[in-house]
C-alpha positions in Angstrom: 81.5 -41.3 102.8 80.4 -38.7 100.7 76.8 -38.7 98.9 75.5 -37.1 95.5 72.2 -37.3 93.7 72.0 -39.5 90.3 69.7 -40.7 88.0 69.7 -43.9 85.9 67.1 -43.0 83.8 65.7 -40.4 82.3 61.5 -39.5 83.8 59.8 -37.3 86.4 61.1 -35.8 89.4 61.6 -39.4 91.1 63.9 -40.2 89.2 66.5 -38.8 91.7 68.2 -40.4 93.9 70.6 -40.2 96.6 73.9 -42.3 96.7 77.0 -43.0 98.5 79.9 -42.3 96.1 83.9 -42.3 96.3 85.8 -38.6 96.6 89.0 -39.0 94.9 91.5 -36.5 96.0 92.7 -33.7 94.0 94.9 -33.8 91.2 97.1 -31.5 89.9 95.3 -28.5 89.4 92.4 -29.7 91.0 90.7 -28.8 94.2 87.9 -30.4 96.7 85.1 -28.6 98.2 82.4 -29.4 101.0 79.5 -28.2 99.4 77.2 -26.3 101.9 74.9 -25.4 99.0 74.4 -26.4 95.6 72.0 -24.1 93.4 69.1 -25.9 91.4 69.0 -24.6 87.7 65.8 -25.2 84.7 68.8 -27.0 83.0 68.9 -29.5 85.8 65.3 -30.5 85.2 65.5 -30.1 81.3 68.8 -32.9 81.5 66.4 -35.0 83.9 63.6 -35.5 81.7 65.0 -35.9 78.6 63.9 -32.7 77.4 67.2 -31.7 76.5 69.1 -34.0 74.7 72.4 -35.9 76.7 72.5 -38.8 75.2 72.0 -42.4 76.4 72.7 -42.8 80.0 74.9 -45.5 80.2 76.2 -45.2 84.1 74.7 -43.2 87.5 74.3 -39.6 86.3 74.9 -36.7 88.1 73.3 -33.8 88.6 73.6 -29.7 89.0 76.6 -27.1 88.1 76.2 -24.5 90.5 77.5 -24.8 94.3 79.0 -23.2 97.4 81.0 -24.1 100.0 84.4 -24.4 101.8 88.0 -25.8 100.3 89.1 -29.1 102.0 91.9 -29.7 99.7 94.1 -28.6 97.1 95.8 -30.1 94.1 99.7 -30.0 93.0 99.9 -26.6 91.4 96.9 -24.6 92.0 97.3 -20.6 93.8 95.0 -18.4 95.2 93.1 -21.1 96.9 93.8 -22.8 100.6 91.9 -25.0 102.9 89.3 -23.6 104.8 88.2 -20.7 102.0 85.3 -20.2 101.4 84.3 -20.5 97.2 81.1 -20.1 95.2 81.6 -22.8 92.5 80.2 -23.0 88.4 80.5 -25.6 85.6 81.2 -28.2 87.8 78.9 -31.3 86.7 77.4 -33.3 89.8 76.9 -30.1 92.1 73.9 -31.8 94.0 76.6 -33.6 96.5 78.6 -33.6 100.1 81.4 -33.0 98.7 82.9 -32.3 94.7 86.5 -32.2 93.3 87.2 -30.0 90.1 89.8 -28.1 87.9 90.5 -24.7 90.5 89.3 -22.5 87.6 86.0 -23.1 88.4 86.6 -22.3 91.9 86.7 -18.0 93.3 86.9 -17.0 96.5 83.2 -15.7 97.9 83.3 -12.6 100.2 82.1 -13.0 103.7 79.4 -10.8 103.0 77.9 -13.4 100.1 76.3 -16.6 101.7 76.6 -20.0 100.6 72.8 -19.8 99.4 73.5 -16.8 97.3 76.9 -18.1 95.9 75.4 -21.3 94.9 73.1 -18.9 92.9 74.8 -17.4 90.7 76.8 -19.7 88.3 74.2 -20.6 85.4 72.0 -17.3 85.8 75.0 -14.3 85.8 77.3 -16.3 83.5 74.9 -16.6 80.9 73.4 -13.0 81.4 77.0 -11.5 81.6 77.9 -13.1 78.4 74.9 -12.7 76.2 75.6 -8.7 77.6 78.6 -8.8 76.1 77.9 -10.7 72.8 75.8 -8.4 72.2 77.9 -5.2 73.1 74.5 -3.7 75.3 75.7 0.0 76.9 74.7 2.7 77.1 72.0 4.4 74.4 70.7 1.0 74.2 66.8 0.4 74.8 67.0 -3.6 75.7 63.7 -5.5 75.5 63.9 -8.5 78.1 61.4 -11.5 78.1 61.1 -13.0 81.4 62.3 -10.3 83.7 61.7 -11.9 87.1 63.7 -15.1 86.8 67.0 -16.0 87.6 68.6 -14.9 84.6 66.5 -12.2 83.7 67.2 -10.5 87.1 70.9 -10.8 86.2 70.2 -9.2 82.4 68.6 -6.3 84.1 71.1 -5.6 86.7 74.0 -5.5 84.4 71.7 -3.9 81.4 71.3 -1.2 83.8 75.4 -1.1 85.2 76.1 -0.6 82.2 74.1 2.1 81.3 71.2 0.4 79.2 67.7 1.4 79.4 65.5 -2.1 80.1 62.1 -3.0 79.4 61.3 -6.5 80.9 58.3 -8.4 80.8 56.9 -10.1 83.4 53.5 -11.0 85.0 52.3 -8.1 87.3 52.5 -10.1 90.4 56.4 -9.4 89.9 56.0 -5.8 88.5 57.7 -4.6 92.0 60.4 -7.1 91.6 61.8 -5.7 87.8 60.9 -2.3 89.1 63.4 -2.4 92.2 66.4 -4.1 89.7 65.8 -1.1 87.5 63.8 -2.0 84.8 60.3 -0.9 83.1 58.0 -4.0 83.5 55.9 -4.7 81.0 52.7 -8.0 80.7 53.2 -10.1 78.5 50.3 -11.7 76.5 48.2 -10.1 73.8 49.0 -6.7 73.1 52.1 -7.2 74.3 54.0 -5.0 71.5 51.7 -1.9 71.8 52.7 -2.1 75.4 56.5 -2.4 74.5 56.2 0.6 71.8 54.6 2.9 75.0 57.0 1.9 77.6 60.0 2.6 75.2 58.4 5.2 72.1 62.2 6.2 70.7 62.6 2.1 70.1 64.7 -0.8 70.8 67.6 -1.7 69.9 68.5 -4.9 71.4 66.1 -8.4 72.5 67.3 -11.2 75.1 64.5 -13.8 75.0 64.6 -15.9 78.1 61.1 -16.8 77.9 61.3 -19.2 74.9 57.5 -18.3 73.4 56.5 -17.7 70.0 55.5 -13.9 70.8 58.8 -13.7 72.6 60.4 -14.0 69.3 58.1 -12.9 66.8 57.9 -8.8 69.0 61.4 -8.8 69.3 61.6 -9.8 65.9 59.1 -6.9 64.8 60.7 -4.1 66.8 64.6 -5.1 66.6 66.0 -3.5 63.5 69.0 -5.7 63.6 68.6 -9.6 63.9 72.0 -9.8 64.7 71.1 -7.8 67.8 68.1 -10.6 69.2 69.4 -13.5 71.2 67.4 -16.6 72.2 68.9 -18.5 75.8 65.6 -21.0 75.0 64.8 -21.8 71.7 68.2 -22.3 70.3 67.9 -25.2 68.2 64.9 -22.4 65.6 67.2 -19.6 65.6 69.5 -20.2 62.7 65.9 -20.0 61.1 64.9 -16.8 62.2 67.9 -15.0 61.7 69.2 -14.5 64.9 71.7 -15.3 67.8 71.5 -18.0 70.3 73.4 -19.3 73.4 73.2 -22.3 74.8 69.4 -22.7 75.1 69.6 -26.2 72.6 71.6 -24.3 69.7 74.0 -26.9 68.2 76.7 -24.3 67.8 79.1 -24.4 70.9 79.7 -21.3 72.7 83.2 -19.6 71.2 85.9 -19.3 73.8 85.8 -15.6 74.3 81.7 -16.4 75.1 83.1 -19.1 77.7 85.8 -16.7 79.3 82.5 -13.9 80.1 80.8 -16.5 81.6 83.8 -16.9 83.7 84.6 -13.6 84.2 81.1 -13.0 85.6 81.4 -14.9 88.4 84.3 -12.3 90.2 82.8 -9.5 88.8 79.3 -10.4 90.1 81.1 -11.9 93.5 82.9 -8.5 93.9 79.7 -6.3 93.1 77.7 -8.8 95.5 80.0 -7.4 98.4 79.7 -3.8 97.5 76.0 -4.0 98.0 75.4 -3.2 93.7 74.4 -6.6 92.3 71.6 -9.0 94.3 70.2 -12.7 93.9 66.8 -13.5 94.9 66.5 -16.6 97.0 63.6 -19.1 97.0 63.0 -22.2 99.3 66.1 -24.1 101.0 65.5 -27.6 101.0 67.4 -30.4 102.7 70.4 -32.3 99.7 67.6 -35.8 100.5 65.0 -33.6 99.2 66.2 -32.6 95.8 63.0 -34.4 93.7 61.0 -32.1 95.4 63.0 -29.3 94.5 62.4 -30.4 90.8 58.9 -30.7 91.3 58.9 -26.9 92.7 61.0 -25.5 89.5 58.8 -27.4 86.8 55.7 -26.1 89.0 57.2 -22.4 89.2 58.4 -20.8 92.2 59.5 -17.2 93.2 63.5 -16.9 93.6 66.0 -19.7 93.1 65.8 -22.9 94.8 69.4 -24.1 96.7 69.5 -27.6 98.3 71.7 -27.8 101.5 73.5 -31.1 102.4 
């Protein structure tokens, strides 16, 4: 019998708990994976408390998107996957489980040199830096000013900022100075003073702002030194940037990512995959905890923790 962690109502970290639940097999152009480990995401949380709007919960919810593991079977139709491969998995609701079925399009093939832990990292993080990258055509000549470096999805802005042949100043607090530094980017504090410090660290300008951080200074600096609004992107505070002027993705906006947005974030996962086993793109990895344990790995995210957190079942 395979197990998956639900919810049945929407509160703290305790909220989660783990159940026995039925595997259907695949269907045409599905497959099934053994998940060896599922990647735990802010969204995750967000869904969780209610801090993000779902709606009413109305059955046993499940939880995560991101996973790794190995194919056990595959539906009528689908090529390029077989039993026994091992996958890295995205969008695929209910990743906190033994075992998931979904369509094989959200299913590629993970090198042997990328582990389960880092596959199950990269889904959220890289598909959302890859295609706010690419909504915003960042390349080369471009001076990008990143809020909240050191996370999972800043870490992925900077290294394909810098593939790409940005320039990137990222803020961050100093205890993780030596973190942006070694992804390639200029780390700057955030806090008071923060735009004097931006206008040293980059004197010829910038001309492009990703705000992961989702603070008012995030979006007021970017605000002051971005020439062109159309050129600032919120991933957090979606839902005020019609307001301001500026872009958002996902991050609360009520305006659904376009399909060409949803094909990067898609495309990212290969790419990424590919550049993961050339040694040219890396994922930081926090604490492993056991698949029973995944309230605690909540209570670790909302308290903040250093790398990304992966539950193993």
């Amino acid at each position: 019998m395979a197990q998956a962690i639900v919810y049945t109502e929407f509160g703290a970290p305790d909220v989660l708990t783990l159940v026995d639940i039925d595997v259907p097999p695949p269907a045409a152009g599905e497959v099934a994976v053994r998940i060896e480990a599922a990647g735990v995401n802010p969204i995750d949380a967000k869904l969780r408390s209610g801090k993000r709007h779902s709606g009413e919960i109305t059955s046993p919810r499940r939880v995560g998107a991101d996973a790794a593991g190995v194919v056990t079977a595959v539906g009528e139709g689908v090529e390029g996957l077989r039993v026994g491969e091992h996958v890295a998995v995205f969008a695929a609701p209910g990743s906190y489980a033994t075992e998931v079925v979904m369509p094989a399009t959200h299913v590629v093939p993970r090198p042997p040199a990328v582990s389960a832990a880092e596959g199950a990292a990269l889904g959220v993080p890289v598909g959302t830096a890859y295609q706010t990258l690419r909504s915003l055509s960042v390349g080369e000549g471009d001076t990008l000013l990143l809020h909240a470096g050191s996370g999972a999805v800043g870490q992925a802005v900077i290294q394909y900022a810098v593939l790409w042949g940005a320039r990137v100043v990222a803020t961050s607090s100093p205890r993780r100075f030596d973190r942006v530094r070694e992804l390639g980017a200029t780390p700057v504090e955030y806090g008071d003073g923060l735009i004097d410090r931006v206008r040293d660290a980059a004197p010829r300008g910038v001309t492009v702002a990703i705000d992961a951080a989702g603070t008012d200074e995030a979006l007021e600096v970017s605000e002051e030194l971005v020439a062109e609004k159309a050129r600032i992107a919120t991933l957090v505070r979606g839902r005020d940037a019609a307001g301001r002027g500026i872009r958002a993705f996902s991050g609360g906006s009520p305006v659904p990512l376009t399909p060409q947005q949803l094909a990067w974030r898609a495309e990212a996962m290969p790419v990424t995959l590919a550049l993961m086993a050339a040694g040219r793109f890396a994922v930081e990895l926090g604490p492993s905890l056991p698949l029973t344990e995944a309230a605690e790995a909540h209570r670790l995210l909302e308290g903040g923790v250093d790398g990304k957190i992966v539950l193993v079942p």
